[in-house]
Biopython code that builds the backbone (N, CA, C, O; Angstrom):
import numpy as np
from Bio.PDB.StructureBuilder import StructureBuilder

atoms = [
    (1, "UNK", "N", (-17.789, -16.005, 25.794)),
    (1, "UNK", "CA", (-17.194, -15.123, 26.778)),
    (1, "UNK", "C", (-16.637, -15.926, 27.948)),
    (1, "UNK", "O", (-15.653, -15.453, 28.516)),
    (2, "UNK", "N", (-17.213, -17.247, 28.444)),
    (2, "UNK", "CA", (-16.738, -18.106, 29.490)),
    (2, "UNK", "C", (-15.605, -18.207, 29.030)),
    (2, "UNK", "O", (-14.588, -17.648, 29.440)),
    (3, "UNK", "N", (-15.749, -19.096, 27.945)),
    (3, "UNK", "CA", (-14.488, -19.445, 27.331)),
    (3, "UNK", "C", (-13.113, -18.754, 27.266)),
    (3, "UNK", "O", (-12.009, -19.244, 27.503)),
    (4, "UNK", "N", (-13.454, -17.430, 26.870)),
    (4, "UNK", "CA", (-11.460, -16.858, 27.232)),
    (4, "UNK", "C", (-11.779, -16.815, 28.737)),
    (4, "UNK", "O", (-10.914, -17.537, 29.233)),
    (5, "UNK", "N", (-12.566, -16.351, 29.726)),
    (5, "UNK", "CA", (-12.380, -16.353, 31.016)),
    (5, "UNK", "C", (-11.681, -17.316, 32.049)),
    (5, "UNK", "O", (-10.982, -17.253, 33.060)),
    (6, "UNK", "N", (-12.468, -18.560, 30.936)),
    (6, "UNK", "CA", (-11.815, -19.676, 31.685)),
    (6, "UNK", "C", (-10.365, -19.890, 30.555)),
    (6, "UNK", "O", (-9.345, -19.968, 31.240)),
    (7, "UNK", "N", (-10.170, -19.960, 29.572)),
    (7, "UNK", "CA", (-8.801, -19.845, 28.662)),
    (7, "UNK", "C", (-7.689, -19.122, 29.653)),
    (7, "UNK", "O", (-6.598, -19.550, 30.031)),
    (8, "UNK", "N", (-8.313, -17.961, 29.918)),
    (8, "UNK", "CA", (-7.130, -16.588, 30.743)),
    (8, "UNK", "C", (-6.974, -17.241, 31.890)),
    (8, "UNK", "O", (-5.748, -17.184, 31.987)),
    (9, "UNK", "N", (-7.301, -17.759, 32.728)),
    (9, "UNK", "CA", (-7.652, -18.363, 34.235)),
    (9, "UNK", "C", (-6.367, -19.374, 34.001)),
    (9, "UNK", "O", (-5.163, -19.210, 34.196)),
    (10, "UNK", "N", (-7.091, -20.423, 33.528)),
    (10, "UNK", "CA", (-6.233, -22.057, 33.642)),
    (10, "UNK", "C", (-5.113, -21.680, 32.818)),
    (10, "UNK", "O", (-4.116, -22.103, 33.403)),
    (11, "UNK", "N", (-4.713, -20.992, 31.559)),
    (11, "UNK", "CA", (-3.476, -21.104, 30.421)),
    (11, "UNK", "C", (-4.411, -22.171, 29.242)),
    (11, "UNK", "O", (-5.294, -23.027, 29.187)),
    (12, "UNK", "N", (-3.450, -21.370, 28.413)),
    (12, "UNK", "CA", (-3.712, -22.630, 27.145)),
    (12, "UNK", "C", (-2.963, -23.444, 27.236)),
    (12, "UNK", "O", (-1.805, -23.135, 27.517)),
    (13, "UNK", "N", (-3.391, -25.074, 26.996)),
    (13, "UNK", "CA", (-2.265, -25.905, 26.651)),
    (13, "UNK", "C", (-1.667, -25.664, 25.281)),
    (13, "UNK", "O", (-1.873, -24.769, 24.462)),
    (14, "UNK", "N", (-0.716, -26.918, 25.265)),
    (14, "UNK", "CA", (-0.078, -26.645, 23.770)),
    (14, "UNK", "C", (-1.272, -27.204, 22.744)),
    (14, "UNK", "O", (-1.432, -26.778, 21.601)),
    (15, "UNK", "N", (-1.806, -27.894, 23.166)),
    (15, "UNK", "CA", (-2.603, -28.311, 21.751)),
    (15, "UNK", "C", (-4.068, -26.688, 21.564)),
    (15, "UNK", "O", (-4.525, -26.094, 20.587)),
    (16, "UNK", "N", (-4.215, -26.618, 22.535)),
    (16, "UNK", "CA", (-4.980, -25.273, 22.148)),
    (16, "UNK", "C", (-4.411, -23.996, 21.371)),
    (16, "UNK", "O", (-5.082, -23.290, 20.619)),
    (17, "UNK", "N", (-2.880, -23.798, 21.721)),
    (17, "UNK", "CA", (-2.327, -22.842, 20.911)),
    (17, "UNK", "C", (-1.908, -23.367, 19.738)),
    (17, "UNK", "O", (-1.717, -22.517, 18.869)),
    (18, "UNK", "N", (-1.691, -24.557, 19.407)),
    (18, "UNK", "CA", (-1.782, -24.515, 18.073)),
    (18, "UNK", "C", (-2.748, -24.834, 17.018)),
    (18, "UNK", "O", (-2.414, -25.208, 15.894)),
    (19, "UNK", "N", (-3.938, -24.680, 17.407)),
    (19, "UNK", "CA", (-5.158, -24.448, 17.162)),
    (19, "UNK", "C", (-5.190, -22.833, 16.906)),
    (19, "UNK", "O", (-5.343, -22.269, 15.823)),
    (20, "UNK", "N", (-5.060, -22.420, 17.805)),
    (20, "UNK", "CA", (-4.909, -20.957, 17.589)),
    (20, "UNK", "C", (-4.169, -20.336, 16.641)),
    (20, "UNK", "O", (-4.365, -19.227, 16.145)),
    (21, "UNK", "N", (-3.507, -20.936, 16.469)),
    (21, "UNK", "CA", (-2.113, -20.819, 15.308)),
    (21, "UNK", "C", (-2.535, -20.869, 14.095)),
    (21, "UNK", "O", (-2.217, -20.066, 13.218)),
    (22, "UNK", "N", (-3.550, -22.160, 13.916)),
    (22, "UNK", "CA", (-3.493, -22.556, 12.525)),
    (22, "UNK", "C", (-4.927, -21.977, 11.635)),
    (22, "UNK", "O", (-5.341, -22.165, 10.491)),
    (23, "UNK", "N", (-5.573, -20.926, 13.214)),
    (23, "UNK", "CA", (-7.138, -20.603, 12.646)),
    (23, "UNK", "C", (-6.405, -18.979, 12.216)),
    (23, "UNK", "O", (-6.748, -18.461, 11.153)),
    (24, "UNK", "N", (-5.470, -18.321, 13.069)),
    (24, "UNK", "CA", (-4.743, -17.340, 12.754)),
    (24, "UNK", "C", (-4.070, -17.352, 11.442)),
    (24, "UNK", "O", (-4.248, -16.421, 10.656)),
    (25, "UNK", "N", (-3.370, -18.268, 11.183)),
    (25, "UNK", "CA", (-2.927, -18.858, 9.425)),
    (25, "UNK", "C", (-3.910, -19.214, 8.376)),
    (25, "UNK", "O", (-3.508, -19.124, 7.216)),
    (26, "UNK", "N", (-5.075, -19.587, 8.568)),
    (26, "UNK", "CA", (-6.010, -19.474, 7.847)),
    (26, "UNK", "C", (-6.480, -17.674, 7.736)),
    (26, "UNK", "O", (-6.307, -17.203, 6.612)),
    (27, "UNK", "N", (-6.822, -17.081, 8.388)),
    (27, "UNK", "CA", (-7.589, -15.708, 8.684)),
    (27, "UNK", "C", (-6.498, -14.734, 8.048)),
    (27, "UNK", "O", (-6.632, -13.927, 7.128)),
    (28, "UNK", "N", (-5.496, -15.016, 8.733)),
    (28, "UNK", "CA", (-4.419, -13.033, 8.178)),
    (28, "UNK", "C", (-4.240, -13.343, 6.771)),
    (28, "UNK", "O", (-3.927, -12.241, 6.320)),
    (29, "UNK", "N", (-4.244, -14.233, 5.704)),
    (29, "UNK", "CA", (-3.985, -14.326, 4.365)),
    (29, "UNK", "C", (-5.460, -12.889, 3.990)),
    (29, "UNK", "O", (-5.281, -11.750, 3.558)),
    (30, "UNK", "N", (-6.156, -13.247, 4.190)),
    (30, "UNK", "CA", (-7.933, -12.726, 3.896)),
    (30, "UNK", "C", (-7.820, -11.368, 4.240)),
    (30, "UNK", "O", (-8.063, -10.500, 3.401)),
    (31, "UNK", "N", (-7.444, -11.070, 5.490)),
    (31, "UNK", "CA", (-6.933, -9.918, 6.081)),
    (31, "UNK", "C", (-6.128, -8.990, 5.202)),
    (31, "UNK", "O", (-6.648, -7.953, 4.790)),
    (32, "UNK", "N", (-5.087, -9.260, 4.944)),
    (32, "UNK", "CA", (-4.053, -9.109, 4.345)),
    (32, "UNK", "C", (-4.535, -8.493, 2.581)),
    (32, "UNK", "O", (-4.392, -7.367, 2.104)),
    (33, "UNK", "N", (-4.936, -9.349, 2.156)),
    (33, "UNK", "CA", (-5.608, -8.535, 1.069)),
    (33, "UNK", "C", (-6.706, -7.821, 1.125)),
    (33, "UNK", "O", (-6.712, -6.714, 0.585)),
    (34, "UNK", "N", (-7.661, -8.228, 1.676)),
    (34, "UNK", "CA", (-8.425, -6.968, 1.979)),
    (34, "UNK", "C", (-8.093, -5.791, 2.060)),
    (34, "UNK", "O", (-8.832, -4.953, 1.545)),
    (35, "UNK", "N", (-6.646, -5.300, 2.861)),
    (35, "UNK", "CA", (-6.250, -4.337, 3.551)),
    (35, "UNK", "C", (-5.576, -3.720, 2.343)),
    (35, "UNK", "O", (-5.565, -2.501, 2.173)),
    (36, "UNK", "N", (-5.027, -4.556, 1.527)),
    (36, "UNK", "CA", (-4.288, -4.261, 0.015)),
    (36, "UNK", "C", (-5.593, -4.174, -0.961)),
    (36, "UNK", "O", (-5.372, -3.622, -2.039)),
    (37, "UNK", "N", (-6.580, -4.520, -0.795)),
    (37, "UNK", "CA", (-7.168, -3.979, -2.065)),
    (37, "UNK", "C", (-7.981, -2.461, -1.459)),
    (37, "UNK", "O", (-8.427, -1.530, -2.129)),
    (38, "UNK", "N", (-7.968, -2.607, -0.242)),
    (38, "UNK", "CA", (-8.957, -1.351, 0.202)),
    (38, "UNK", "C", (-7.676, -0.173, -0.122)),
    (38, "UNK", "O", (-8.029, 0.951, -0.479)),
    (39, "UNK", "N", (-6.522, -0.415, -0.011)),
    (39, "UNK", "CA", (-5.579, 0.567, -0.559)),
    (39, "UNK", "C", (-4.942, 0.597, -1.991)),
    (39, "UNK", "O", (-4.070, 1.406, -2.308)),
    (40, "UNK", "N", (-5.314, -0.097, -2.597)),
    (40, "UNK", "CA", (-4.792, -0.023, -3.574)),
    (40, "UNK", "C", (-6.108, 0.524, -5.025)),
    (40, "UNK", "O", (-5.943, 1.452, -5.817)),
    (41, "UNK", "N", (-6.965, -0.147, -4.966)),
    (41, "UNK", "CA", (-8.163, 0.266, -5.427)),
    (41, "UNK", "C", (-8.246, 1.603, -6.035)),
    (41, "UNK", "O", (-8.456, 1.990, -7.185)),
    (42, "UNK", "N", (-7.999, 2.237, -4.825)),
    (42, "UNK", "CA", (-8.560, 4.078, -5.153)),
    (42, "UNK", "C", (-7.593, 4.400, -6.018)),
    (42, "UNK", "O", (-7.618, 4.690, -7.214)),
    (43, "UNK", "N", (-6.643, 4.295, -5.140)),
    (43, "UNK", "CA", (-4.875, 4.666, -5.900)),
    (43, "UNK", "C", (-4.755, 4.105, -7.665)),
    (43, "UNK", "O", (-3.965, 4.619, -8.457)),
    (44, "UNK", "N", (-5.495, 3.226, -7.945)),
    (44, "UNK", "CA", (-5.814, 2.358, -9.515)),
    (44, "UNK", "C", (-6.324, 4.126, -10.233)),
    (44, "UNK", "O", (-5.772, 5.044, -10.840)),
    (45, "UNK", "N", (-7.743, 3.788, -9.659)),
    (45, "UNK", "CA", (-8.563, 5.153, -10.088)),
    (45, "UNK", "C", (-7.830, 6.611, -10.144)),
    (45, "UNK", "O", (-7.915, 7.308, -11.155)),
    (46, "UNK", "N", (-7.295, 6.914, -9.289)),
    (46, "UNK", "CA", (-6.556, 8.012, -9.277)),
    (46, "UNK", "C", (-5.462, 8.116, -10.156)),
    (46, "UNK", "O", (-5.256, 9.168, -10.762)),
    (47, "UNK", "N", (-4.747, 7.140, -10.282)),
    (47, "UNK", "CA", (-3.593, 7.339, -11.343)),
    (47, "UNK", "C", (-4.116, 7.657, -12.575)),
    (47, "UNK", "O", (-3.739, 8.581, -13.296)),
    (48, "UNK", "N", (-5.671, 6.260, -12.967)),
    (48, "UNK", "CA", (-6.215, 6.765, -14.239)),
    (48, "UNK", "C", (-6.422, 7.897, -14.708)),
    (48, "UNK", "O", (-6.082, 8.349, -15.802)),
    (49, "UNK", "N", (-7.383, 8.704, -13.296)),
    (49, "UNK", "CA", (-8.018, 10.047, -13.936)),
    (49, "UNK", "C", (-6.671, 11.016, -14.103)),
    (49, "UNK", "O", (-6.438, 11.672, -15.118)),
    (50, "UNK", "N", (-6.126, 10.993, -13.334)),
    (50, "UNK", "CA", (-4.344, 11.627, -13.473)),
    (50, "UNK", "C", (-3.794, 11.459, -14.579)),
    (50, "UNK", "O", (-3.165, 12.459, -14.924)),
    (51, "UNK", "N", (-3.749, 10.454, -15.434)),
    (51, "UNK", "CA", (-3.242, 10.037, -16.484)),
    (51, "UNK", "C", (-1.731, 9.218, -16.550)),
    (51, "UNK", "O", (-1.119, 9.211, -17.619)),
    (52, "UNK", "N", (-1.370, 8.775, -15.771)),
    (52, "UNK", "CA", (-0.450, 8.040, -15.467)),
    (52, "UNK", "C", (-0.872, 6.455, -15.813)),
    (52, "UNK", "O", (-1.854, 6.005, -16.404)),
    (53, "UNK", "N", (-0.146, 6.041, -15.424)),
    (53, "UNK", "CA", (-0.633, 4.106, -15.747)),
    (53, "UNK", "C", (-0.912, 3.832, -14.480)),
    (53, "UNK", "O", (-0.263, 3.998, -13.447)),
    (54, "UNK", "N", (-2.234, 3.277, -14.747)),
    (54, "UNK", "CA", (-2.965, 2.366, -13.166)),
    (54, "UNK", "C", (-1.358, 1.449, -12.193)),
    (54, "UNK", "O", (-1.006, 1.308, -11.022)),
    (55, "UNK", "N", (-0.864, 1.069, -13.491)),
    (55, "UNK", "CA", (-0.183, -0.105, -12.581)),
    (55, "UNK", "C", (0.771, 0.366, -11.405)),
    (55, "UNK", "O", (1.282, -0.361, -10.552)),
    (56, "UNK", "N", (0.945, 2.207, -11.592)),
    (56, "UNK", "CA", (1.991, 2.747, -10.298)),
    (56, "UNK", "C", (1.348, 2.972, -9.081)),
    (56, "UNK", "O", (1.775, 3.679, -8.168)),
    (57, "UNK", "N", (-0.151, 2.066, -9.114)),
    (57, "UNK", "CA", (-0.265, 2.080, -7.535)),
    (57, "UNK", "C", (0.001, 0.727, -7.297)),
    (57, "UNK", "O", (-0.865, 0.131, -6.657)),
    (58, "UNK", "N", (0.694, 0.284, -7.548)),
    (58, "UNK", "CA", (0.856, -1.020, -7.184)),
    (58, "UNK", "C", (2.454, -0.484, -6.192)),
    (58, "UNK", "O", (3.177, -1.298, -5.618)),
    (59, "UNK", "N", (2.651, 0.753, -6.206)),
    (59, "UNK", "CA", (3.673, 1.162, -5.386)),
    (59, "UNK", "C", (3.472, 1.017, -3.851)),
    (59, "UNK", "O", (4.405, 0.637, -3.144)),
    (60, "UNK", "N", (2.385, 1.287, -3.395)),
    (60, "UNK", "CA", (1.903, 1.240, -2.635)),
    (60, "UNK", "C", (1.875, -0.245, -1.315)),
    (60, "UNK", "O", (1.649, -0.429, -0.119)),
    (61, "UNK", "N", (2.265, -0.983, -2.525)),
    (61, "UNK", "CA", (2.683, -2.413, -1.345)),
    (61, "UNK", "C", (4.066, -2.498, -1.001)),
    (61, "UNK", "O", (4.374, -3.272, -0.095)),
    (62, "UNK", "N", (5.287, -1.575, -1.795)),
    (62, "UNK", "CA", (6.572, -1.356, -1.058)),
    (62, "UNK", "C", (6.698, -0.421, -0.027)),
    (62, "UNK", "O", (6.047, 0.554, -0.404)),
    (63, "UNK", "N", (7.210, -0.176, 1.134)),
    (63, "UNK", "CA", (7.042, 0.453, 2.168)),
    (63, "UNK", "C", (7.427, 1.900, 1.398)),
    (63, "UNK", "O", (8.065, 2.039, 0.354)),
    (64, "UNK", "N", (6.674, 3.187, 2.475)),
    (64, "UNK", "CA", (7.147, 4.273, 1.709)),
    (64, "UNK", "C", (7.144, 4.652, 0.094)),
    (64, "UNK", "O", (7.548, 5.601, -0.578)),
    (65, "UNK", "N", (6.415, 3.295, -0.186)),
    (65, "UNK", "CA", (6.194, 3.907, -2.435)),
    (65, "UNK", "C", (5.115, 4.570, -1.959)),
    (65, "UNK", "O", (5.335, 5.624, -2.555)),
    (66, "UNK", "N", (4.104, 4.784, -1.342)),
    (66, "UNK", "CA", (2.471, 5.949, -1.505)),
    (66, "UNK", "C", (3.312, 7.216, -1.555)),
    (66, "UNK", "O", (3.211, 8.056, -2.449)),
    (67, "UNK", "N", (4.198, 7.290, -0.464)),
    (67, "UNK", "CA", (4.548, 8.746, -0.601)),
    (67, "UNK", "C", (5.412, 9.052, -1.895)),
    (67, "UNK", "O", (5.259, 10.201, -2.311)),
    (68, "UNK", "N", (6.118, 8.411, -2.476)),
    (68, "UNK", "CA", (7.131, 8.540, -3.842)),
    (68, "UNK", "C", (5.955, 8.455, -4.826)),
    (68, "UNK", "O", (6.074, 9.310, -5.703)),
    (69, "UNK", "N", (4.859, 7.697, -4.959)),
    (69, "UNK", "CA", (3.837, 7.783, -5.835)),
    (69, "UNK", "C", (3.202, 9.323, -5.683)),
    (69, "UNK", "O", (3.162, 9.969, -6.730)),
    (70, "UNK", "N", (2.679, 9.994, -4.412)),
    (70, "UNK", "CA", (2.114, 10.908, -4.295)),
    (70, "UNK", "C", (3.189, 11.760, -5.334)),
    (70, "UNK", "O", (3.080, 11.895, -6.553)),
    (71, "UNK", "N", (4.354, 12.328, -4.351)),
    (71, "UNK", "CA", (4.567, 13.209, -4.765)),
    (71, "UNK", "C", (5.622, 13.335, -5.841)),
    (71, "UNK", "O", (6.160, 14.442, -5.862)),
    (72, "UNK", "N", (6.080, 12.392, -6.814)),
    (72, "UNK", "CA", (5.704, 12.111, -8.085)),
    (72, "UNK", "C", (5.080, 12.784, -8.934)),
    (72, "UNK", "O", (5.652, 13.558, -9.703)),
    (73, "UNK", "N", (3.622, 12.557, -8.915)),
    (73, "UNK", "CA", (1.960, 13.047, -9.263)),
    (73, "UNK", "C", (2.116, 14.378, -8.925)),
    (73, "UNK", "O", (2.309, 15.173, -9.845)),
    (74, "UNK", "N", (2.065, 14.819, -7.666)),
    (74, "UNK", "CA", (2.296, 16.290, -7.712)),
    (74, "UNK", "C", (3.231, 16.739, -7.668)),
    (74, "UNK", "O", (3.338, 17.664, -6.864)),
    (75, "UNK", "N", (4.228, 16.426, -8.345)),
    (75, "UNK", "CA", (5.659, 17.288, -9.106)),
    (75, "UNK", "C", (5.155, 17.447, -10.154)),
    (75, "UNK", "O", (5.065, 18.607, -10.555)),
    (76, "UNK", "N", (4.587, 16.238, -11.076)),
    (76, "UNK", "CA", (4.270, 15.977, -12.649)),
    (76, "UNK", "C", (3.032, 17.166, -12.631)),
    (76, "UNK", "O", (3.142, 17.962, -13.564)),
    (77, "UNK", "N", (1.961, 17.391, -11.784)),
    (77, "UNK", "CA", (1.037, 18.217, -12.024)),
    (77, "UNK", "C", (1.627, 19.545, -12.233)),
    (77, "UNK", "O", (1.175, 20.402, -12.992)),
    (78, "UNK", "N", (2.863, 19.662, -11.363)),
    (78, "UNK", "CA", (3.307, 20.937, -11.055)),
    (78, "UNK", "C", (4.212, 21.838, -12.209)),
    (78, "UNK", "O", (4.084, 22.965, -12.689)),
    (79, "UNK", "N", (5.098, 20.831, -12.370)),
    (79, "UNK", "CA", (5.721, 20.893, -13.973)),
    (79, "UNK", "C", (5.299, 20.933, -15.393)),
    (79, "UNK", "O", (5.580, 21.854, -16.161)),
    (80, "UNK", "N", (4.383, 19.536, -15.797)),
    (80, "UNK", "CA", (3.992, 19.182, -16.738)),
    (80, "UNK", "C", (2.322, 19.944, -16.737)),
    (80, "UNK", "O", (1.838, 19.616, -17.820)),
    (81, "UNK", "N", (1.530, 20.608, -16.139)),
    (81, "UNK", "CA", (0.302, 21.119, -16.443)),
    (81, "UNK", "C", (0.041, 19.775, -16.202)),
    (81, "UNK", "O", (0.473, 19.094, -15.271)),
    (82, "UNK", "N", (-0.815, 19.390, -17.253)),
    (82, "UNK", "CA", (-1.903, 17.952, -17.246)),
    (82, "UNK", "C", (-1.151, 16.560, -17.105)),
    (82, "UNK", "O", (0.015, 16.471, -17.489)),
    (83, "UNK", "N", (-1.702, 15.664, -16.652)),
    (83, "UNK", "CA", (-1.036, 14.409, -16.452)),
    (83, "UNK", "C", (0.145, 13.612, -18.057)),
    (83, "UNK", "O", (0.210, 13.701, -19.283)),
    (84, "UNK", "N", (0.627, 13.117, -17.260)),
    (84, "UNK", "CA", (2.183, 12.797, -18.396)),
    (84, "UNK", "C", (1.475, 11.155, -18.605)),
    (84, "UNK", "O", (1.248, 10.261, -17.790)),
    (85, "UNK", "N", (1.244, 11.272, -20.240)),
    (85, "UNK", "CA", (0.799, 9.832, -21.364)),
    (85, "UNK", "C", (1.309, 8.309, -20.237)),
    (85, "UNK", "O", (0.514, 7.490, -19.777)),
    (86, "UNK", "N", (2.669, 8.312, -20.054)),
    (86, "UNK", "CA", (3.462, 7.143, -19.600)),
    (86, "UNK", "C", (3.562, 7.713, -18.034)),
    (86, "UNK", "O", (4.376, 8.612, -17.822)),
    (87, "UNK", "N", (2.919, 7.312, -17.164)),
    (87, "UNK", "CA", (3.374, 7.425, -15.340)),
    (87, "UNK", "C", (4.668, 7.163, -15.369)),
    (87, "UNK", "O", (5.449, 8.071, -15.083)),
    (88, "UNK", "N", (5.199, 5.753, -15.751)),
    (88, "UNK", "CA", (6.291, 5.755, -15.043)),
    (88, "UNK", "C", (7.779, 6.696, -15.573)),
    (88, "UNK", "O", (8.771, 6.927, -14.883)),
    (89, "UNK", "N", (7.622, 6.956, -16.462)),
    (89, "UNK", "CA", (8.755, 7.808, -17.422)),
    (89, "UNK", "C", (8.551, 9.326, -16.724)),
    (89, "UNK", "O", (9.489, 10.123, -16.706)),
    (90, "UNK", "N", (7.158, 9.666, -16.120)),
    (90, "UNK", "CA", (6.724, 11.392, -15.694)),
    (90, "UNK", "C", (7.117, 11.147, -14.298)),
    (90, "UNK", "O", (7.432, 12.133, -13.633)),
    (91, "UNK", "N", (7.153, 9.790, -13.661)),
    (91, "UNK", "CA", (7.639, 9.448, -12.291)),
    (91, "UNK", "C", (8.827, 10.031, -12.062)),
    (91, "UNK", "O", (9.053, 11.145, -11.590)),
    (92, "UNK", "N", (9.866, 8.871, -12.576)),
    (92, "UNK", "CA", (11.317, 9.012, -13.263)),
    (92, "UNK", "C", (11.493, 10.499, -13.201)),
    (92, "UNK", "O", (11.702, 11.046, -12.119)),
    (93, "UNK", "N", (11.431, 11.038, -14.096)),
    (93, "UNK", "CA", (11.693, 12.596, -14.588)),
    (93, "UNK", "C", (11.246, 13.593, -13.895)),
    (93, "UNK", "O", (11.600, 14.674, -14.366)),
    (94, "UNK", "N", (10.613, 13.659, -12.970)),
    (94, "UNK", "CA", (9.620, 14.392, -11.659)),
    (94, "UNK", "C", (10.419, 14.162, -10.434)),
    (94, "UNK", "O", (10.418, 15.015, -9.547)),
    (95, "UNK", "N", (11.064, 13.128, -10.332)),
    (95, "UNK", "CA", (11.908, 12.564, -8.988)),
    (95, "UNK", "C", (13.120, 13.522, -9.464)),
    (95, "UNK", "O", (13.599, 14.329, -8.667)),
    (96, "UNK", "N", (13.649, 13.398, -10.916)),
    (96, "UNK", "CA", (15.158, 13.627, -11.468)),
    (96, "UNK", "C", (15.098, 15.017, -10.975)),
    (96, "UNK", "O", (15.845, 15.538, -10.146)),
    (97, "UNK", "N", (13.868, 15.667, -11.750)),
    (97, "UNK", "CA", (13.891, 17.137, -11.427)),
    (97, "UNK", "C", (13.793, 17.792, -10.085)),
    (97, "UNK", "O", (14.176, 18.960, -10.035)),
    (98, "UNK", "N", (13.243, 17.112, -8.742)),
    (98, "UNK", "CA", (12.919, 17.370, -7.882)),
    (98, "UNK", "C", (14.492, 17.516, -7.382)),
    (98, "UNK", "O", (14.987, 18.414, -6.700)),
    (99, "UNK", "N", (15.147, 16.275, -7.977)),
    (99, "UNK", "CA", (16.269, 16.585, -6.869)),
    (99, "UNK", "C", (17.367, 17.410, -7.239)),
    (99, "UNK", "O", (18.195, 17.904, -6.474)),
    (100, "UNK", "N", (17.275, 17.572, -9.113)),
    (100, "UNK", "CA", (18.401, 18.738, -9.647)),
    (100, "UNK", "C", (17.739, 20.204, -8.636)),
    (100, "UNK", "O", (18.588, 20.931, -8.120)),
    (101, "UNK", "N", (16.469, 20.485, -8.454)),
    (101, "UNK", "CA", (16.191, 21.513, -7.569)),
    (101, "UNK", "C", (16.639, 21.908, -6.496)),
    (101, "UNK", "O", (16.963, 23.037, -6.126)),
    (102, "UNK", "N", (16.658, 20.214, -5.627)),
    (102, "UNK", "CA", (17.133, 20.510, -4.586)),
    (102, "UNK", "C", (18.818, 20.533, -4.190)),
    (102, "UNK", "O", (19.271, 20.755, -3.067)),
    (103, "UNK", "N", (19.564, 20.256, -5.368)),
    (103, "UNK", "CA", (21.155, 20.211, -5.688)),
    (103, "UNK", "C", (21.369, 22.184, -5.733)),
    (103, "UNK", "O", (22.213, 22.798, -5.079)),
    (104, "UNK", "N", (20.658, 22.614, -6.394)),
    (104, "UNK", "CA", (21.104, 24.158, -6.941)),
    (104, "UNK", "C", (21.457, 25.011, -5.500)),
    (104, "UNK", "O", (21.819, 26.187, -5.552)),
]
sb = StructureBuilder()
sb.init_structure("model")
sb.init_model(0)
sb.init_chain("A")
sb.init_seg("    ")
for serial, (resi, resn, name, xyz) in enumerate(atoms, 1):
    if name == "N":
        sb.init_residue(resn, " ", resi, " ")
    sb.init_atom(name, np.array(xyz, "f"), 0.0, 1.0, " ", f" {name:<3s}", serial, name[0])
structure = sb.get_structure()
């Protein structure tokens, strides 16, 4: 606790910030997946019991794919009754239909 007190007080030099730099470059890699497996994980499970292929939560690391994955899944529930054999083909065809709907 001294330590940032006195850090905040005097400034860092340069050799302290890049210390800082390189313990920060070690750490956010660790971070970083963590944060991807704590989201991606469930989304695995869920596609399974859904019946889709695990691998369309891997959508989930392009910005905005959770929501195209979600509702996807619940078009396909909505249309198809029970989950569709192939995810990505019930994806596909759930998006197609969503938007001939929204064309009429």
């Amino acid at each position: 606790m001294f330590n940032l007190a006195f850090l905040l007080q005097q400034g860092p030099s340069a050799d302290d910030i890049q210390h800082m730099i390189v313990a920060m470059m070690a750490i956010l890699p660790l971070i970083i997946l963590v944060c991807l497996a704590i989201i991606i994980v469930p989304f695995w499970f869920i596609c399974k019991k859904a019946g889709f292929s695990p691998w369309l939560s891997l959508l989930n690391i392009v910005p905005m794919g959770n929501l195209i994955l979600i509702y996807s899944a619940g078009l396909c529930a909505v249309e198809g009754g029970a989950g569709a054999t192939d995810g990505v083909s019930a994806a596909v065809s759930a998006t197609a239909a969503a938007t001939a709907a929204v064309r009429r």
